[in-house]
C-alpha beads as a LAMMPS data file, in Angstrom:
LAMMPS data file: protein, C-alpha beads

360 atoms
359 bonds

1 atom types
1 bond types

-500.0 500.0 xlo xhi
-500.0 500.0 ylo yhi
-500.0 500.0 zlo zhi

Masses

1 110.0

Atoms # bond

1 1 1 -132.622 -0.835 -183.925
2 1 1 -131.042 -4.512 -184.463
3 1 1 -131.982 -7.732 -182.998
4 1 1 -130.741 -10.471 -181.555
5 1 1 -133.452 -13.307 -181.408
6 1 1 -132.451 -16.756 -181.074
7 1 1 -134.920 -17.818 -177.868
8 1 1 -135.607 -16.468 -174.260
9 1 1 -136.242 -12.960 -172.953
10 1 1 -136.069 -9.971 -174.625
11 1 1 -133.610 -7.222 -172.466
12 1 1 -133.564 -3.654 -174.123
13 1 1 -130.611 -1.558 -173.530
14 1 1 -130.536 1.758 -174.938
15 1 1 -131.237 0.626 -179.000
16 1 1 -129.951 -2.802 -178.676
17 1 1 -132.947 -5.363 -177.342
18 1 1 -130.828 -8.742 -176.343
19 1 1 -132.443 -11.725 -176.095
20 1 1 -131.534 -13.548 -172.887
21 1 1 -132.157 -17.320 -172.171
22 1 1 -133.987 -18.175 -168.594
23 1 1 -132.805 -20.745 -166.422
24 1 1 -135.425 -23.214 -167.269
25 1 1 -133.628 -23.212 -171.039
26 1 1 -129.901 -24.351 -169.654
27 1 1 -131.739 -26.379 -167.626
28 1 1 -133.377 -29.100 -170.211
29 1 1 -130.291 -28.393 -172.413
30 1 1 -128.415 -29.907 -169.724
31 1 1 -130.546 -32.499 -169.674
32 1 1 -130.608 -33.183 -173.356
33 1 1 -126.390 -32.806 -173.289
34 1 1 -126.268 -35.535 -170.234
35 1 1 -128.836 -38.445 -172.391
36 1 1 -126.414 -37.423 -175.013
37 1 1 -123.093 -38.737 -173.463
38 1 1 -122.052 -35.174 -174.046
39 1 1 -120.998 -34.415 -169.871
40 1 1 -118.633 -31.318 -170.424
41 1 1 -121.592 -29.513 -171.950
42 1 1 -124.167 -30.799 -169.364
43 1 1 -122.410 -29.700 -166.949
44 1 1 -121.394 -25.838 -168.602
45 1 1 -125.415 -25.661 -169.152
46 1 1 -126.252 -26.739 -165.620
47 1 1 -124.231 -24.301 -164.208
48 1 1 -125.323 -21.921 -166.134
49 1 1 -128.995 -22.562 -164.778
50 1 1 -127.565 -22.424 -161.267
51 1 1 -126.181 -19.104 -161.721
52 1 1 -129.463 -18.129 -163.290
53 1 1 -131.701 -19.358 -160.581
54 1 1 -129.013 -19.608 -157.308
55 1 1 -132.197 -20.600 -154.845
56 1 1 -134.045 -23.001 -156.855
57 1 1 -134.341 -26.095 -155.130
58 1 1 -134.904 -28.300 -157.945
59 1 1 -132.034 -27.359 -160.462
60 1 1 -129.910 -27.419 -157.639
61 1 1 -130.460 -30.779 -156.456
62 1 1 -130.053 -32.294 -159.917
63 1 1 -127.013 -30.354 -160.127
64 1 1 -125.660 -32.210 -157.059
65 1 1 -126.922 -35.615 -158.255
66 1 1 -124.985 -34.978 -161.936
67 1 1 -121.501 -33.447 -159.949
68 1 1 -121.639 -36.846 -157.569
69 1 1 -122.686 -38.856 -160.965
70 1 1 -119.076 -37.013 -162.353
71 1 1 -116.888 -37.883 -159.159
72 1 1 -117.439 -34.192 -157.411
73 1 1 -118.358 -35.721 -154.273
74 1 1 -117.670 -33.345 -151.673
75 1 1 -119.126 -30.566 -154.137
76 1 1 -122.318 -32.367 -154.625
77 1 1 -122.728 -32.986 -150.450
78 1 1 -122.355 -29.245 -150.579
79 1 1 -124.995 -28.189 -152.706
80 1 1 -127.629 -30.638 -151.222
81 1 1 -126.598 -29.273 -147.768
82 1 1 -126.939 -25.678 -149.040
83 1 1 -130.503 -26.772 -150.149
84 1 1 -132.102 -28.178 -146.644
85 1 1 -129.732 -25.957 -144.810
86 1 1 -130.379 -22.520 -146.439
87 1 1 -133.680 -23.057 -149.358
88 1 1 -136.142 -25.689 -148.494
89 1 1 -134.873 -28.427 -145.583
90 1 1 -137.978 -30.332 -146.518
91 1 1 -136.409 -31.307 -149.500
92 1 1 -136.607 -35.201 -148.473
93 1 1 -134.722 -36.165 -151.296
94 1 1 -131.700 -34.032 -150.713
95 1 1 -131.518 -36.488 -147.143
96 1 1 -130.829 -39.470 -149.566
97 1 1 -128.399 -37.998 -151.743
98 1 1 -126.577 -36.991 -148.763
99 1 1 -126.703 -40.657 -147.950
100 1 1 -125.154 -41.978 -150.836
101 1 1 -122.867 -39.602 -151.043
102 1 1 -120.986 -40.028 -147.690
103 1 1 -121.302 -43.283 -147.930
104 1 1 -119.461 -43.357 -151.567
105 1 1 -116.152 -41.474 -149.516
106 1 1 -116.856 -43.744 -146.599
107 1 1 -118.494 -41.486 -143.919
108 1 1 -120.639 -44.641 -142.178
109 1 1 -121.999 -42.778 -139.291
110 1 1 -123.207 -39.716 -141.381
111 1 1 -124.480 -42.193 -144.188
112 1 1 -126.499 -44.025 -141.826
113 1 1 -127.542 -40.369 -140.701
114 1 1 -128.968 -39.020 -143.312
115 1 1 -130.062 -42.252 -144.880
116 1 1 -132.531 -42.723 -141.740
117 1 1 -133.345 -38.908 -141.784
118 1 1 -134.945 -39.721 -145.310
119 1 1 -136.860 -42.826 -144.162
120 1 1 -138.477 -40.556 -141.094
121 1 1 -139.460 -38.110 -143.228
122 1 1 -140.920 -40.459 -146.038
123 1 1 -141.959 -43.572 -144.932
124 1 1 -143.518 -43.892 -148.217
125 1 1 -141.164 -41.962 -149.927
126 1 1 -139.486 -43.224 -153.712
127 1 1 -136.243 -44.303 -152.417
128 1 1 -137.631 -45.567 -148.682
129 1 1 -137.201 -49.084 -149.896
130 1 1 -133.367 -48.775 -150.926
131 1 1 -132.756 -46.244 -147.831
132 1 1 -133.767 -49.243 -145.493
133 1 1 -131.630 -51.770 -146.643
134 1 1 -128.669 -49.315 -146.636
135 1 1 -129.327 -48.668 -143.262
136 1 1 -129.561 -52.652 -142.577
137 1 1 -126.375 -52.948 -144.811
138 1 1 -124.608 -49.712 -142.739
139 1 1 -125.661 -51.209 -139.563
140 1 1 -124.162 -54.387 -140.160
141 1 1 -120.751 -52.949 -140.952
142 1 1 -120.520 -50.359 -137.885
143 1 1 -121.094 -53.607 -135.768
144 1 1 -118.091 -55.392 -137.999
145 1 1 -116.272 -52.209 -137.939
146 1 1 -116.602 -52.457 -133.891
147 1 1 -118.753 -49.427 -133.820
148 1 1 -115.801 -47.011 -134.412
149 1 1 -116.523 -43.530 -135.954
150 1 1 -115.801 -42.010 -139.226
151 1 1 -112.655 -40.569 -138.477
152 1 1 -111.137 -43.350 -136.857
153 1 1 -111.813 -45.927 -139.909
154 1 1 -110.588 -43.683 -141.630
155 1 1 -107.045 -43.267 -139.601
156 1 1 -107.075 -47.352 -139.920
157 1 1 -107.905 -47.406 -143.961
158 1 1 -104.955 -45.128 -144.219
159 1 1 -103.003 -47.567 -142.419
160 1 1 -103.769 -50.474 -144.419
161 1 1 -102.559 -48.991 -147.183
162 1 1 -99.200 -47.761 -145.618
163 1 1 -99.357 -51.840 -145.140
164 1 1 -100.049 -52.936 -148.878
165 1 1 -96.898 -50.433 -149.977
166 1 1 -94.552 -51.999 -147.704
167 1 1 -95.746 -55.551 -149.020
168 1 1 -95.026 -54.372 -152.163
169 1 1 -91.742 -53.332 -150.908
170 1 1 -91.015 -56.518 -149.878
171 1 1 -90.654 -54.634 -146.164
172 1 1 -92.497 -57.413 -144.434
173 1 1 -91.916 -56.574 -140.682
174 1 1 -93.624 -52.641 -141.615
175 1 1 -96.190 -54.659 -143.760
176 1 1 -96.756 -56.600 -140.444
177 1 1 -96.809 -54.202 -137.702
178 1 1 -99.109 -52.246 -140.517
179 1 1 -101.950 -55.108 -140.391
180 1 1 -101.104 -55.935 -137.169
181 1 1 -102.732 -52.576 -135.923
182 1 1 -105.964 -52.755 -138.487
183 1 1 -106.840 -56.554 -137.594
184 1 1 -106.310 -55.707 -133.535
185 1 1 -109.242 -52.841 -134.056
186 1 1 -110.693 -54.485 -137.227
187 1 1 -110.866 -58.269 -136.636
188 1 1 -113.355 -58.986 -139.092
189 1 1 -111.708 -57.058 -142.161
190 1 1 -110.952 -59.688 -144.378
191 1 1 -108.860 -58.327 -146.789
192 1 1 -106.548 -57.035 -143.831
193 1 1 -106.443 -60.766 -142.288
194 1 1 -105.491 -62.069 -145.830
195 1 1 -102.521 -59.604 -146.129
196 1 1 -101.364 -60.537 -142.758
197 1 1 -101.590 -63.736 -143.270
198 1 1 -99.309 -63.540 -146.916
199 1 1 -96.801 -61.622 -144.483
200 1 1 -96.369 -63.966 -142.121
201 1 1 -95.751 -66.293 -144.759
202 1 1 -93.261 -64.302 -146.597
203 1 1 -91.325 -63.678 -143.084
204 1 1 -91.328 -67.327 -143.081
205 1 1 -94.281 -68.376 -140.173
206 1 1 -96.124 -70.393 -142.700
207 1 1 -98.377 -72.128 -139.910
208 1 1 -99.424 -68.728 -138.290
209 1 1 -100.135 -68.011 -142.309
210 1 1 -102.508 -70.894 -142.507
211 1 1 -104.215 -70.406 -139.023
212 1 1 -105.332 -66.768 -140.195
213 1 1 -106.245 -67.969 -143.714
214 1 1 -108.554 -70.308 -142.421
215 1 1 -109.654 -68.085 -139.890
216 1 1 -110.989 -65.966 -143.148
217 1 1 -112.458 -69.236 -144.584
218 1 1 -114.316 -69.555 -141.147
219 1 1 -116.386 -66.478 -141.811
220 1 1 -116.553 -66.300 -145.468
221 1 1 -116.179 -69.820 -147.504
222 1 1 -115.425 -68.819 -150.528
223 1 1 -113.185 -65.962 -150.320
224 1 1 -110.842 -66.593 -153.068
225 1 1 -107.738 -65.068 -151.758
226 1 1 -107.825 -66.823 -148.479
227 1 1 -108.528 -70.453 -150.353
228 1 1 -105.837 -69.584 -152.693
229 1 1 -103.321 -68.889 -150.018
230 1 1 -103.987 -71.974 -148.404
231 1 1 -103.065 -73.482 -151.739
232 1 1 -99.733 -72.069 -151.500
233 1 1 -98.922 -72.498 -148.035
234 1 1 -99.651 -76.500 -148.326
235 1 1 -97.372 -76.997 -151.289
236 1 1 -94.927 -74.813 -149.385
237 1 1 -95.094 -77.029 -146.529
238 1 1 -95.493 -80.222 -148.339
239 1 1 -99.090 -81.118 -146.246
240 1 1 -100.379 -83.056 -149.914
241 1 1 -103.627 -84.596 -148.769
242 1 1 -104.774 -80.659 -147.636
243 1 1 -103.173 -79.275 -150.728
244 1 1 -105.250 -82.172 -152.629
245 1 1 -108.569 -81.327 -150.841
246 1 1 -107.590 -77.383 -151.309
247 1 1 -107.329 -77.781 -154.970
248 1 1 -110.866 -79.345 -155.151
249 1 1 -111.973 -76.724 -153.343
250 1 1 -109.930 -73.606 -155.792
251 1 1 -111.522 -75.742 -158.991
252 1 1 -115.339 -75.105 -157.645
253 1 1 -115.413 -71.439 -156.781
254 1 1 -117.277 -69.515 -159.013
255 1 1 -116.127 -66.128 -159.807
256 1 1 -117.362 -63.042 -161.509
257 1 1 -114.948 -60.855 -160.851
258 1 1 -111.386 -60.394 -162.665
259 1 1 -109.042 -59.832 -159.813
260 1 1 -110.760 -63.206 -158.389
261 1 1 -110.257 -64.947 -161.844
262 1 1 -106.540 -64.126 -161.867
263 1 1 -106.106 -64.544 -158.614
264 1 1 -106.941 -68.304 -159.207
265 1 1 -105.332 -68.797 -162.221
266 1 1 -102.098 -67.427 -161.199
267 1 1 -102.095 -69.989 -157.965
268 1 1 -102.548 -72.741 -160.364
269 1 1 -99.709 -71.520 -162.217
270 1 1 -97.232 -71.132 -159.353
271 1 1 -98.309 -74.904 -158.031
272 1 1 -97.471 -76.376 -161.555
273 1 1 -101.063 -77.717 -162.206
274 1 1 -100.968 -76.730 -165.981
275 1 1 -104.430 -78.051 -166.689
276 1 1 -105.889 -76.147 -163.802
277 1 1 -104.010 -72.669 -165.104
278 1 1 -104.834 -73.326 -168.699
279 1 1 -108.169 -73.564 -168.017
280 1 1 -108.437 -70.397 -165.386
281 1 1 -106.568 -68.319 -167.901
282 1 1 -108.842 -69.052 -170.602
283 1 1 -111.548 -68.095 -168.799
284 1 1 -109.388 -64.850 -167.737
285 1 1 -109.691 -63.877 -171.543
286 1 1 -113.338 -63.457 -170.926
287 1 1 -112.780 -59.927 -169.172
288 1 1 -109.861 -58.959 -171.361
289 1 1 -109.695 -61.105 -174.996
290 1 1 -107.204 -58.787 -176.142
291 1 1 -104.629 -58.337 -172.740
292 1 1 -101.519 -59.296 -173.729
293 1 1 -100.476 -60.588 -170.951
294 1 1 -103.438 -62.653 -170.503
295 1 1 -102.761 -64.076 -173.907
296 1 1 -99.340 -64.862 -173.398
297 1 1 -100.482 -66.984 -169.990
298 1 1 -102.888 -68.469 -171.812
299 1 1 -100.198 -69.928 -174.168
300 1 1 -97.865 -70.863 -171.593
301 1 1 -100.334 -73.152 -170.394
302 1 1 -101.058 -74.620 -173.455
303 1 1 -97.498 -75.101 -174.182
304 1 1 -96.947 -76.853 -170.454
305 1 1 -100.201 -78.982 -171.343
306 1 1 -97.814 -80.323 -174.825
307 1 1 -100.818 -78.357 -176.795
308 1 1 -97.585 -77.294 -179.149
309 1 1 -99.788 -76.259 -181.941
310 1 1 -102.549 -74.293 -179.993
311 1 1 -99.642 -72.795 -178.138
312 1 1 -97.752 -71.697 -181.086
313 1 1 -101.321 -70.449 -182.910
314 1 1 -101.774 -68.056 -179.535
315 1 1 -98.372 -66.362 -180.013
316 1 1 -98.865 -65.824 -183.260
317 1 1 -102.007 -63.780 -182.166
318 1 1 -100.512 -61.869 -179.569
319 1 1 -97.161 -61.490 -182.105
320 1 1 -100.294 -59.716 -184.265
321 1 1 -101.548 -57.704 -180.937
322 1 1 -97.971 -56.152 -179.860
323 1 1 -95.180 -54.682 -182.208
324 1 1 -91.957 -55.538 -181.965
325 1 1 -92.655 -58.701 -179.868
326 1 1 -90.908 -61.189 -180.816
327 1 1 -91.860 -64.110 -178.880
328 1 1 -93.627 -66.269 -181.209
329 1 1 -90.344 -66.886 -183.040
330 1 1 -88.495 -67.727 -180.076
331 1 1 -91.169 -70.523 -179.010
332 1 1 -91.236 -71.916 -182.120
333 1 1 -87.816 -72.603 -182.512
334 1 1 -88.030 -74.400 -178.691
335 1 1 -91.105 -76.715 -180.078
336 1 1 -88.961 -77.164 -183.081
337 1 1 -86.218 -78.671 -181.063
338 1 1 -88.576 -80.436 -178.595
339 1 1 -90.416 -81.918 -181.892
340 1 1 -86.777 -82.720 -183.612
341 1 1 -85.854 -84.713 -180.339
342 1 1 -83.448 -82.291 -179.947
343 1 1 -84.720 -80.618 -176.442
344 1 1 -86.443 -82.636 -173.755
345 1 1 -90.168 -80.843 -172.697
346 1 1 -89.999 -78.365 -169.944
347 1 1 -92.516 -76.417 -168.429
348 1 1 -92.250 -72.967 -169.283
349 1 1 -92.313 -70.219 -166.653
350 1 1 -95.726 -67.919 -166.872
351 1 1 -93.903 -64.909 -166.885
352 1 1 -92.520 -63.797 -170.370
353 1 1 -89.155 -64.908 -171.488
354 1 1 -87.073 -62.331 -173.574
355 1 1 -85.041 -63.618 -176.845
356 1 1 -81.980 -62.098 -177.536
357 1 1 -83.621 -59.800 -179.683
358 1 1 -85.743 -58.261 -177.218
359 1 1 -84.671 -55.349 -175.435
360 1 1 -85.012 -54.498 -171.239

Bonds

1 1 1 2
2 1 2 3
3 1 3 4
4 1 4 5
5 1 5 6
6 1 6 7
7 1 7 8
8 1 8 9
9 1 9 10
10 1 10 11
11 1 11 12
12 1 12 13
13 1 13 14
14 1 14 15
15 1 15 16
16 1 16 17
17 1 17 18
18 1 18 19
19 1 19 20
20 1 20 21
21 1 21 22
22 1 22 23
23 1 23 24
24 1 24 25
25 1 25 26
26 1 26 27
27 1 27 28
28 1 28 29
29 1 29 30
30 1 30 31
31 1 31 32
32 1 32 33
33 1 33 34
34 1 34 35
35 1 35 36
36 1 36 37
37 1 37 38
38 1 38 39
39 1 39 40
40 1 40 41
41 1 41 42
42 1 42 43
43 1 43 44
44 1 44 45
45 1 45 46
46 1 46 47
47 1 47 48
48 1 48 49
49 1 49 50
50 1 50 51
51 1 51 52
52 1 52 53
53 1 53 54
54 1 54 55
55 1 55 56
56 1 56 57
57 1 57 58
58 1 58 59
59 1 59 60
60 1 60 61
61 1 61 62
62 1 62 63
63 1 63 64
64 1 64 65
65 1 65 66
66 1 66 67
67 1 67 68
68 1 68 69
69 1 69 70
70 1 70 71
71 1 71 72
72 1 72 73
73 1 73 74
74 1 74 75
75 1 75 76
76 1 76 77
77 1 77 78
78 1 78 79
79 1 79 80
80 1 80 81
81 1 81 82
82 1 82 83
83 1 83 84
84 1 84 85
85 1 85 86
86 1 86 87
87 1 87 88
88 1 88 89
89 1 89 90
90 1 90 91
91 1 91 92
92 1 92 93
93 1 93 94
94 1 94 95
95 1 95 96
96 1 96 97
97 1 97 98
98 1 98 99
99 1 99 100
100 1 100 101
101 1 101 102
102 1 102 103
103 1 103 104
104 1 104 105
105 1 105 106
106 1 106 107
107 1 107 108
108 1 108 109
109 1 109 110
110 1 110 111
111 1 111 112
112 1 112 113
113 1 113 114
114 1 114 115
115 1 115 116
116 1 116 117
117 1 117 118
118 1 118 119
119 1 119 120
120 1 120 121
121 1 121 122
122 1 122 123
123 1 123 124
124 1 124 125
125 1 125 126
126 1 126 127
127 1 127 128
128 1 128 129
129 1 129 130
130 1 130 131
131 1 131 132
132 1 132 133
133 1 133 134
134 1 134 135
135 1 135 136
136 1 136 137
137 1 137 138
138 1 138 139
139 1 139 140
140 1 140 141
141 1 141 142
142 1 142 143
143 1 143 144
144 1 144 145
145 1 145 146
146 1 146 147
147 1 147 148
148 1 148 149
149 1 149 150
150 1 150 151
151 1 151 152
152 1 152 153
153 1 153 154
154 1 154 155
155 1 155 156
156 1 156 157
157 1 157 158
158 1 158 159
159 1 159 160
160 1 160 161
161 1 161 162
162 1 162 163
163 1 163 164
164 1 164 165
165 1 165 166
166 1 166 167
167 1 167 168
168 1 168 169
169 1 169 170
170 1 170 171
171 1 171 172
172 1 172 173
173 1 173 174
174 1 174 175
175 1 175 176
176 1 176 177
177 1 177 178
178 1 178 179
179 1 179 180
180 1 180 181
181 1 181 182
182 1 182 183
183 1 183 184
184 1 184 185
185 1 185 186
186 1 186 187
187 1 187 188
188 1 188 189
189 1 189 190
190 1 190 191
191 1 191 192
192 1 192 193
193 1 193 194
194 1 194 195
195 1 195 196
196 1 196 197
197 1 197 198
198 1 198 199
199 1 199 200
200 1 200 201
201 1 201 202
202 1 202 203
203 1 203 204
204 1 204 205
205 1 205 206
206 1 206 207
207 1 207 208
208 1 208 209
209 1 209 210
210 1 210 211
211 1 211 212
212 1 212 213
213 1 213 214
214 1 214 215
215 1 215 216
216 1 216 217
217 1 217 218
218 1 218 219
219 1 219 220
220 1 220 221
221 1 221 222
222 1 222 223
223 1 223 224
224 1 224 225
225 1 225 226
226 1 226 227
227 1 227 228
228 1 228 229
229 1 229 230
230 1 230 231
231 1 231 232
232 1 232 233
233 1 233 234
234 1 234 235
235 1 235 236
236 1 236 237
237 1 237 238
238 1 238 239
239 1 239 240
240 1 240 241
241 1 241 242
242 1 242 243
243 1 243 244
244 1 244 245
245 1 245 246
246 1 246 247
247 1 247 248
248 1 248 249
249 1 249 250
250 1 250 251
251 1 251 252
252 1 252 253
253 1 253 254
254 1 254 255
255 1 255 256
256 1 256 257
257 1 257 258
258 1 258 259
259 1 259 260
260 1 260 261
261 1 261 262
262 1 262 263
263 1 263 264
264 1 264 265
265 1 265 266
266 1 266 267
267 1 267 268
268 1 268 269
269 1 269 270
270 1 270 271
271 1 271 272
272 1 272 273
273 1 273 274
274 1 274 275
275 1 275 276
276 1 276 277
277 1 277 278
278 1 278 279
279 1 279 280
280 1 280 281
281 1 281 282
282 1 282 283
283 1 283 284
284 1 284 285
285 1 285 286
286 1 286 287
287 1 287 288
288 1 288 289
289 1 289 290
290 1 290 291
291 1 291 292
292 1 292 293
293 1 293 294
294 1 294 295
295 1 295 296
296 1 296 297
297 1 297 298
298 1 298 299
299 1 299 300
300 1 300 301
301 1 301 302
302 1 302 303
303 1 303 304
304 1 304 305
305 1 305 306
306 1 306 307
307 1 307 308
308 1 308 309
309 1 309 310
310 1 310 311
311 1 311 312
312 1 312 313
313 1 313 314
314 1 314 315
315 1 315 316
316 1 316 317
317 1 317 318
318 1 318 319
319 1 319 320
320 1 320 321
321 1 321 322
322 1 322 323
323 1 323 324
324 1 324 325
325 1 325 326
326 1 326 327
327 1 327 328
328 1 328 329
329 1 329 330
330 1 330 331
331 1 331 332
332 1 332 333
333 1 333 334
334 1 334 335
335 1 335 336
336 1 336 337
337 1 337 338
338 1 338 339
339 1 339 340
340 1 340 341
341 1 341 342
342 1 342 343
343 1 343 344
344 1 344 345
345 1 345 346
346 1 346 347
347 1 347 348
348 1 348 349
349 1 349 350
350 1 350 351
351 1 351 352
352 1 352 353
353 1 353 354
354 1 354 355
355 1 355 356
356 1 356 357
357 1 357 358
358 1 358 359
359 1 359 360
């Protein structure tokens, strides 16, 4: 008779006795795996419990919270449904997972569900604080939403981003008939607004571009696309006083957020205030110190400032970051010529300029 004894049940078959693991076992060596970092394993382990134990409420349910914690979404909605559905539907917990979970793929009306489900069944419950301001929070966009189900935002979201392709595409009549639609059923999306109001600008109708960015402004002060756009639109048009007071305005929001922070920086750039866009890219290096393209803005600003050697000191550093580039060399030799008296200063474009050694 042999043995195999490494932990768990002993199982004899015939002269063999096996020693087979419980579900408890997979269970906290799930756990262990997940504090680890080590997912992959978690999750083979947790599985492994599951299949042990198919009905037990508990490893199921932290099963679904480590599959939503992964991504698996829809999976994890699944098991907690099997759970209050099928095992134990006085699992109040399982009612708040739920909640998060649609509300992580968008599903407002079943969010706001299951999220009030929980806070009827434990007023007192660990999460009861957190469910009620969700459901505040949930209410509050159904109303800005104009009370439209799930499916329908959801027919609308996929419009908007038929819109944002076709602005992409430079096809700004689809772009606008595409925003059109989601600002006639969403007026209060923001984001929408903005992106009609940039096509209406790039078809031209820079007033009706203004009226709608300042319609965004209206509701939310410091939305940084719409107060960048304005930026834009009053150079375009000339209007200096509002492009004066706009500026002021760009130089004082305070952003913590990297598509904000380039956002701002790159308006600077495209209205010529060099100061303003050296300063906004250097603080764009703060998210990214090692983005190339960051780097390179950084010392196109300094450059347009006449900071030659700072300028000169950043391309070096990002000819250290990328191979093959060779743009430090080809900015030198233009301070060079500037500092020989041979070249007159010019601002520099943001975007990079190729030398004749670079290849497309």
């Amino acid at each position: 008779m042999s043995f195999n004894v490494v932990g768990g049940v002993f199982m004899k078959t015939g002269n063999v006795v096996s020693f087979e693991r419980e579900a408890d076992f997979y269970f906290d060596l799930s756990f262990k795996y997940q504090q680890n970092g080590r997912l992959n394993s978690a999750l083979r382990y947790i599985e492994k419990a599951v299949r042990k134990k198919p009905k037990d409420s508990t490893i199921l349910f932290s099963y679904a919270g480590f599959l939503s914690e992964l991504g698996h979404i829809d999976h994890s909605s699944e098991i907690l449904l099997r759970i209050i559905n099928n095992i134990d539907p006085n699992y109040e917990e399982c009612y708040f997972g739920l909640g998060c979970n649609f509300l992580q793929v968008q599903k407002m009306k079943k969010s706001l569900y299951y999220f009030e489900r929980y806070i009827k069944m434990a007023p007192d419950g660990e999460f009861t604080e957190e469910a009620e301001n969700m459901v505040e929070m949930l209410k509050l966009i159904r109303e800005a939403n104009n009370n439209l189900d799930d499916d329908e935002l959801e027919r609308i979201y996929k419009i908007e981003e038929k819109g944002m392709r076709f602005l992409e595409k430079k096809e700004y009549n689809k772009a606008l008939n595409a925003f059109e639609e989601v600002v006639d059923k969403l007026p209060n999306a923001s984001p929408a607004k903005n992106n009609l109001s940039l096509t209406y600008y790039y078809l031209g109708k820079t007033e009706k571009a203004i009226e709608l960015a300042q319609e965004v402004i209206k509701d939310e002060p410091f939305s940084v696309h719409a107060n960048s756009n304005l930026c834009i639109y009053y150079n375009k048009l000339g209007r200096t006083s509002f492009l004066e007071r706009q500026i002021r305005v760009l130089r004082k929001l305070s952003v913590g957020n990297e598509e904000y922070a380039y956002k701002i920086a790159d308006t600077f750039a495209c209205l010529g205030r060099h100061k303003d866009a050296y300063a906004a890219y250097k603080r764009l290096l703060r998210f990214d110190r090692h983005n190339p393209q960051y780097i390179h803005y950084v010392a196109t600003a300094a450059y347009n400032c006449k900071k030659y050697r700072e300028a000169l000191n950043i391309w070096e550093r990002l000819e250290d970051e990328e191979e093959n580039n060779y743009l430090c060399g080809y900015y030198s030799k233009q301070i060079m010529d500037i500092e020989d008296g041979k070249k007159d200063h010019k601002p520099l474009p943001y975007n990079k300029v190729r030398s004749k050694k670079q290849t497309l």
